[in-house]
C-alpha positions in Angstrom: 17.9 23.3 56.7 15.0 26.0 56.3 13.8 27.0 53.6 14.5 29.7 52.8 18.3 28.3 53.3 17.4 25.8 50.7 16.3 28.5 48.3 19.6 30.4 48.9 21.5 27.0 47.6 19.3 26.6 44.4 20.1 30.1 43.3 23.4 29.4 43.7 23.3 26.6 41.7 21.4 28.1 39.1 23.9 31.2 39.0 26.7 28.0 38.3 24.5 26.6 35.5 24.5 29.6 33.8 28.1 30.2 33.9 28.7 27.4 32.2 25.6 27.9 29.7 23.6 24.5 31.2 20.4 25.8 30.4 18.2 22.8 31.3 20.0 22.5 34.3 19.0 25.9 35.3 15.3 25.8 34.1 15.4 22.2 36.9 16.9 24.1 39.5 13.9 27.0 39.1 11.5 24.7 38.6 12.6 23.0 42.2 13.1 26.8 43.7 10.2 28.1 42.9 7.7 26.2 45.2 10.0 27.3 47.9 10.0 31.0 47.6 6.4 31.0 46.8 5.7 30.4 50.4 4.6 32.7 53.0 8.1 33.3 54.9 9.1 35.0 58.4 10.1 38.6 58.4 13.1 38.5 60.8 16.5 40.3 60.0 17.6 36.9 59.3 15.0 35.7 56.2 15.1 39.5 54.7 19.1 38.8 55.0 18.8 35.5 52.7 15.8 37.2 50.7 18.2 40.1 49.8 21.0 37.5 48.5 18.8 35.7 46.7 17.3 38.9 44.7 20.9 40.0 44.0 22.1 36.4 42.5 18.9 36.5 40.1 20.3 40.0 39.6 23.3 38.3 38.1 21.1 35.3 36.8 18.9 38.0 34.5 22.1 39.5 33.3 23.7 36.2 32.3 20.8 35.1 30.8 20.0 38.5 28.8 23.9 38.5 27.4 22.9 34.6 26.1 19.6 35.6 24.6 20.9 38.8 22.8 24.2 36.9 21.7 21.6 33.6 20.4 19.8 36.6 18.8 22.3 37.8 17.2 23.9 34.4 15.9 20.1 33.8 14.5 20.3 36.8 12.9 23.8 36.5 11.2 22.5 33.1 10.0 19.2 34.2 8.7 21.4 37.4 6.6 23.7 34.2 5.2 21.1 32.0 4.6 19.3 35.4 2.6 22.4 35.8 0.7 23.0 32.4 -0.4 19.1 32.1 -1.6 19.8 35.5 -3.4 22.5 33.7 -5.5 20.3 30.6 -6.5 17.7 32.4 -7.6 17.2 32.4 -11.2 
C-alpha cells in the first residue's frame, strides 16, 4: 500500500471518529497521518486524485469538528450564566 493510499485510510478513519465524537481517537489517527502527507509525493493524475479526496474529507473533518467546538462553547457558556446566577443568589 503507498502512501499516499495509507493517508487516504487515516482520513477516513478520522472522518469515523468524529462521527461518533472519539476525539482522542481522532487526535491518534492525525498524529499517525501527518508524517505521511508531509512527504514529498508524485504528481501523477493518480496522487492529485487521492490528494483531492483527502482535502475534501478534512473538508467534512473541519466542519464536524467546528459544529463540536461551537456546541462545547455554547454548553460552557450556558453553564458559566447558571453558575452566575446561582452565585448571584448566595450572595449576601
Amino acid at each position: 500500500m503507498g502512501v499516499l493510499e495509507l493517508a487516504l485510510g487515516l482520513t477516513r478513519a478520522m472522518l469515523a471518529a468524529a462521527q461518533t465524537q472519539e476525539w482522542s481517537r481522532l487526535i491518534e489517527l492525525e498524529a499517525e497521518r501527518e508524517p505521511l502527507l508531509l512527504r514529498r509525493h508524485a504528481s501523477d493524475p493518480d496522487s492529485l486524485a487521492r490528494l483531492d479526496e483527502i482535502l475534501a474529507y478534512d473538508r467534512q473533518l473541519q466542519a464536524i469538528v467546528g459544529r463540536a467546538r461551537d456546541s462545547a462553547a455554547e454548553q460552557w457558556q450556558q453553564e458559566a450564566d447558571r453558575a452566575r446566577a446561582i452565585a448571584a443568589y448566595t450572595r449576601p
